[in-house]
N, C-alpha and C positions, 0 to 999 in steps of 0.2 A: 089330762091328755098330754101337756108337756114333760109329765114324768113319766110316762109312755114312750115318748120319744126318747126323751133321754137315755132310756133303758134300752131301748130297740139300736139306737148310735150306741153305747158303750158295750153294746155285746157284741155287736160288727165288729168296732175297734179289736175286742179285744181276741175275734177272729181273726183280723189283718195283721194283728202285733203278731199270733202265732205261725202264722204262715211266713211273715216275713221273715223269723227264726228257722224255721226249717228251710229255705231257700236260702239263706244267707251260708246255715253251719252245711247243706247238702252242696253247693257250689262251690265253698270253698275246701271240701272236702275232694272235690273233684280240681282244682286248682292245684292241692298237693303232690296230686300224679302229675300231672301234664303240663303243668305250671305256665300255661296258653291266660297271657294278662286279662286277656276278655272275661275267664272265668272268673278271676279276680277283681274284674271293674263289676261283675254282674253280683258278686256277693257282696261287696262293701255296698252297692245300690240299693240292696234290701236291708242293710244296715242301717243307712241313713232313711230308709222308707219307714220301718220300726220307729226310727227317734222321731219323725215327723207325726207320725201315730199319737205318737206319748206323748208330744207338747199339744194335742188339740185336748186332752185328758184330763191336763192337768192345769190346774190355775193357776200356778206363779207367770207373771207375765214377764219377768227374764224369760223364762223356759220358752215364752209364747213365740217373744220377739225373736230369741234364736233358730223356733222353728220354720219363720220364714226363711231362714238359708236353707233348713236342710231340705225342704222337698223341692228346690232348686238341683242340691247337690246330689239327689236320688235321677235325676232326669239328665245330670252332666256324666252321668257317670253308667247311666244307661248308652246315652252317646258315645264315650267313650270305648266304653265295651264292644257298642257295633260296631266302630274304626277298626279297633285292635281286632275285632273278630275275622274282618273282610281283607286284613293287613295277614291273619295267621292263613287265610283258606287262599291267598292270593287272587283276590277277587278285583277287577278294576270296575269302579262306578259309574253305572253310563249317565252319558249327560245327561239325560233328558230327568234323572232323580236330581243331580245337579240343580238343573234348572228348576225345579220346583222348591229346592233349599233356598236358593234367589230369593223369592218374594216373602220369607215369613218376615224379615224386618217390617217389612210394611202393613204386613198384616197382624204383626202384633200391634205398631200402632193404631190400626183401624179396632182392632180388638180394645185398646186401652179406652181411646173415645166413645167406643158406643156402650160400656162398660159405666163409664161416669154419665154420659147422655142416661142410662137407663136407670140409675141408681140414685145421682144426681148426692152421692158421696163422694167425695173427693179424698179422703184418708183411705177409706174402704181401697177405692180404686188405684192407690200410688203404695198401698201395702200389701194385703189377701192376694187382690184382684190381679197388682203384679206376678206377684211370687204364683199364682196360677195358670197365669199368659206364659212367662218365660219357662216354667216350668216344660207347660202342654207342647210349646214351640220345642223345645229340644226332644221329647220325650216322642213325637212326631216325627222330628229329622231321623231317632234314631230307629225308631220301629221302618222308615224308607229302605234306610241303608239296609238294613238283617233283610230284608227282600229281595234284597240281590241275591243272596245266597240261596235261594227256594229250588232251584234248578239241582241244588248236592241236599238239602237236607228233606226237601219235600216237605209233606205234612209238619215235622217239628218244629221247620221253620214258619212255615206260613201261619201255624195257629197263634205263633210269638208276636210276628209283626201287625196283623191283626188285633192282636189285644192291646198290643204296645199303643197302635196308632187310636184305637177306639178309646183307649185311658187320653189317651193326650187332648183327645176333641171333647171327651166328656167332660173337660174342665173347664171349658168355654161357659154353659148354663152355672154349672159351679158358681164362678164366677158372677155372675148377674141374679143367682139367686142366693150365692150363699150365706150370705146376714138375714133372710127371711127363716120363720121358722119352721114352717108348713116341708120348706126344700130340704131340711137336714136330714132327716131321716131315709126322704127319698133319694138325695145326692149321695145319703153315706151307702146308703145298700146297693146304687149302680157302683162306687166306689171300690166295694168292700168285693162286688163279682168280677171285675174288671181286674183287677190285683189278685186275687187267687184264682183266674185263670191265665194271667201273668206268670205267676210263681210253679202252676202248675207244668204250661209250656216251657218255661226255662229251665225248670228239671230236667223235663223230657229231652230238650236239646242237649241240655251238657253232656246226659248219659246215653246218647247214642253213642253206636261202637264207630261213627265218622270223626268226634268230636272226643273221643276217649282214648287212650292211647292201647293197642292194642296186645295187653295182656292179659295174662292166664288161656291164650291162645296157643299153643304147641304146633309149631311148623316143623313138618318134616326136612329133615337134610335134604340139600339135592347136588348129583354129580354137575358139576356148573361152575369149571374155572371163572374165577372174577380179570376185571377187565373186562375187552370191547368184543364182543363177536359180532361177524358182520356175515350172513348167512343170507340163501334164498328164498323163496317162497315155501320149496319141499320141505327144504331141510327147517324153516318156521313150524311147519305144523309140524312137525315132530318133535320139537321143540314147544309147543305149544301144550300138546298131548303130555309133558311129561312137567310142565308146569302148572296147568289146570286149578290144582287146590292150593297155589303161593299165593299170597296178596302180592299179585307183581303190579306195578306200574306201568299202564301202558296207553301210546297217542295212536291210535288206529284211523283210517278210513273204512274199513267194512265192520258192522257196528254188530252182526248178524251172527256173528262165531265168536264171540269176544267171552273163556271162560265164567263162570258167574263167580266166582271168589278175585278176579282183577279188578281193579279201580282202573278203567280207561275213560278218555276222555276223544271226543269224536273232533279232529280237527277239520275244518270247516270254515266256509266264510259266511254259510247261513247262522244264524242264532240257533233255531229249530227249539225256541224256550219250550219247555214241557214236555216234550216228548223225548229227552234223553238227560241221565240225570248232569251232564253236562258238557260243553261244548267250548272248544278255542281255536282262533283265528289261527291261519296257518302262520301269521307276520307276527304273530305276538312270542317272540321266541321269549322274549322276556319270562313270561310266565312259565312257560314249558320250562325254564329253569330253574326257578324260583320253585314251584311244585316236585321238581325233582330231587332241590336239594332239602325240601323237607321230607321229601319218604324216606331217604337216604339215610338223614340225621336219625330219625324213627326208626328205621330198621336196626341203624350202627345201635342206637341205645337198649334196643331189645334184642343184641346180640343176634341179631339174622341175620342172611345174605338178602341186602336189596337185591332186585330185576327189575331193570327198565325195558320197556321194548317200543321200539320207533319202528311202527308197519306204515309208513305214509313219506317217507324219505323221496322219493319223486314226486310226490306233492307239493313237498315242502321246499324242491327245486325251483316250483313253477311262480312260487307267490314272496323266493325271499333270493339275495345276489348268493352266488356259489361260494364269494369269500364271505360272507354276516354268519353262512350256516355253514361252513367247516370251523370259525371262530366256536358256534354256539355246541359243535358238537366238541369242537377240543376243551371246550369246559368241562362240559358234562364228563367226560372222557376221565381228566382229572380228577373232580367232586369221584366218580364211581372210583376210583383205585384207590381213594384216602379212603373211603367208607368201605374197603372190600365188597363191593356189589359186583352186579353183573351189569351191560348195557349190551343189550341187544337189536344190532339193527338189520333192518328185512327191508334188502334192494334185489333187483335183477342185473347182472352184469350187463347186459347188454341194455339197459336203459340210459346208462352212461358212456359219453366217451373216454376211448382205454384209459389217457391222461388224469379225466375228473377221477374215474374208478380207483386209478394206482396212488392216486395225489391221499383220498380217503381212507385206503388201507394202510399207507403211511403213515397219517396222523393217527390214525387209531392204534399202532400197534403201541 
């Protein structure tokens, strides 16, 4: 029966070792284009997830003792990646994930206790049992964070953080049963599904065309002096009509006409999670920056004309001071003439007085 087992664990194993290879050489394969660190934290994760593999395989107990670091460093490095991920998509983390990062200190401790309480091994419990708490605790925080971003990647993301978070709690029984020998078999096959539907979501994410840098994609030329155009309503949708198939950038209020090849983002003070694939505050100029200057950067590399377009510019009177947001448009203003794009902004003369109006076509020229 225990060579049954054994057989049943080393052919899982040596499932997870392969899968971990092809997520490791396919991630870093996509790291090469786009060179986005997250890919690069998420391929060396299944690097160290492989070695971690190998030291349970094999009997030198150097090898063993080393593998307590690495399925630490497989779960630092899964965190890592979702920092760098939520840092490359300019995502800000709301408290309320925050605060649920709060409390795992303590609850690793309670996890350590009732660990030895059940076990009533005290080596087991300050080595395995560690290196399985701290591991589960990171590998949790970081399937939280990649949650944030569900709103831009949808399904890709959500099946990631799911797996991620569901591996990190499966390590808890691990833990408390793992020295028994009845649990190996059954621990290693939740293991071994949990991890290759891991590797198979992380694919799926890198190689979407959000997460990919977008080439082998042929954008047609368009008549569209670079620098600032500052146009009305009419003369937008005629402009709109003749932009349609660009991947333009654009911060709207009406969500309902917005081409289907634009990346727009619906500014708002509601959330409105799930029903648009994403949403920012009208006071968060910060980001509306930060987002700009990476389409910019991405376009300049892929030798295109970026287009930005601001349809919400009397909104964004109402909720920021008229000096923060001639400051945030005379950046942008800049960023667009270094990277040859276009910025395009959609006001009504008369929503402004003559002075704000004249004061705006000055700094944009």
């Amino acid at each position: 029966m225990l060579d049954g087992i054994q057989a049943i664990v080393f052919a899982e194993a040596l499932m997870v070792l392969i899968a971990d290879l092809v997520a490791a050489g396919w991630i870093f394969r996509i790291y090469l284009h786009n060179r986005r660190r997250s890919a690069l934290a998420f391929s060396l994760a299944w690097v160290f997830d492989f070695l971690a593999i190998l030291s349970t395989v094999l009997t030198n107990p150097t090898f063993q003792m080393v593998g307590m670091l690495l399925l630490p460093a497989f779960s630092a490095l899964i965190f890592y990646g979702a920092v760098k991920f939520l840092e490359e998509e300019s995502i800000t983390v709301r408290y309320r994930t925050l605060s649920m990062l709060a409390v795992m200190p303590v609850a690793f401790m309670i996890y350590m206790i009732g660990v030895y309480i059940y076990t009533g091994d005290a080596v087991w419990s300050v080595t395995s049992a560690a290196t399985l708490g701290i591991t589960g605790i990171f590998v949790i925080a970081g399937g939280l964070l990649l949650r944030e971003t569900v709103e831009i990647y949808k399904s890709a993301i959500r099946y990631l953080y799911i797996s991620i978070i569901l591996f990190g709690v499966h390590l808890i029984p691990a833990a408390l049963f793992g020295n028994t020998d009845w649990y190996k078999a059954i621990g290693f096959t939740l293991s071994t599904a949990l991890i290759i539907s891991m590797v198979v979501a992380m694919v799926k994410l890198t190689s979407s065309e959000f997460f990919m840098p977008r080439e082998g994609k042929t954008v047609q030329p368009v008549d569209l002096k670079p620098g600032v155009i500052v146009v009305n309503g009419k003369e937008y949708q005629k402009l709109k009509e003749k932009l349609k198939d660009r991947p333009v950038l654009a911060f709207v209020r009406d969500v309902t006409q917005v081409p289907d090849g634009w990346q727009y983002y619906f500014v708002t003070t509601i959330p409105f999670q799930g029903r648009f694939k994403n949403t920012i505050n009208p006071t968060n100029l910060a980001r509306m920056t930060e987002l700009s200057y990476k389409y910019l950067e991405e376009s300049a590399r892929m030798g295109e004309q970026g287009v930005i377009v601001i349809d919400c510019l009397e909104y964004l009177t109402v909720y920021n001071s008229w000096e923060s947001l001639m400051k945030f448009l005379s950046k942008l203003r800049d960023f667009v003439i270094v990277n040859k794009g276009t910025l395009i902004l959609v006001i009504e003369k008369e929503s402004l007085e003559n002075r704000l109006y004249a004061q705006l076509r000055k700094l944009m020229e």
